[in-house]
N, C-alpha and C positions, 0 to 999 in steps of 0.2 A: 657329848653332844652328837658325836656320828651314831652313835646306835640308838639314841633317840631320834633322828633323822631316819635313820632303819627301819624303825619300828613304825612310822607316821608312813612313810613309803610304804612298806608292807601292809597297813590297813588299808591305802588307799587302793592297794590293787588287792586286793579283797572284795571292796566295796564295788571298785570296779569289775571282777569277776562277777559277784551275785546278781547285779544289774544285767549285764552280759546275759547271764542264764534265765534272768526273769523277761528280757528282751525276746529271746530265743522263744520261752517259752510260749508269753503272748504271741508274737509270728505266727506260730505252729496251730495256737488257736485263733486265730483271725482268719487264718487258709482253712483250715476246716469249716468256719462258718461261710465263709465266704464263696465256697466250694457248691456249699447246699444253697444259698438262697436263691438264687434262679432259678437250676438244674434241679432243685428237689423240690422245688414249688412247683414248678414247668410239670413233672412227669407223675405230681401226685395230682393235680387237675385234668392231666390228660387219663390218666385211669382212675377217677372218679366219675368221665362224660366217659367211657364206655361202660361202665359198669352201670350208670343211669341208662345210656340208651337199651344196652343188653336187657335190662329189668324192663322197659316201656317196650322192647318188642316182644319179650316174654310174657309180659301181660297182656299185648292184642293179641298174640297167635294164644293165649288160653280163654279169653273173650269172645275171639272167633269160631273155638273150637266147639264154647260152649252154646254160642246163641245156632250154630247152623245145625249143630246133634240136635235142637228143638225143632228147626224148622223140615229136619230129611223124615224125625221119624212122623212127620204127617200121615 
């Protein structure tokens, strides 16, 4: 009977180990997601609107470049 008690005790902490570990685990990915969804959303929108403005001013100063080279060589 005691080492069938034994043995029933030693699964449960078993069980209760592997739990533990897949606890641990999930945590460790929940802080990683967790980490990015503001902060990684935040700093990929904020260097998307310079990289749009840089392109919209690149595109006037080559627009301007172009219509006033028409209008000097009169």
């Amino acid at each position: 009977m005691a080492t069938e008690y034994d043995k029933q005790i030693s699964a449960y902490m078993g069980t209760i180990n592997k739990l533990q570990n897949e606890n641990e685990r999930l945590r460790t990915e929940l802080d990683k997601t967790e980490g990015k969804g503001l902060a990684g959303n935040l700093w990929f929108y904020i260097a998307l609107l310079v990289i749009i403005i840089l392109a919209v001013l690149l595109y006037r100063s080559h627009t301007q470049k172009s219509t006033g080279i028409g209008k000097n060589s009169d």
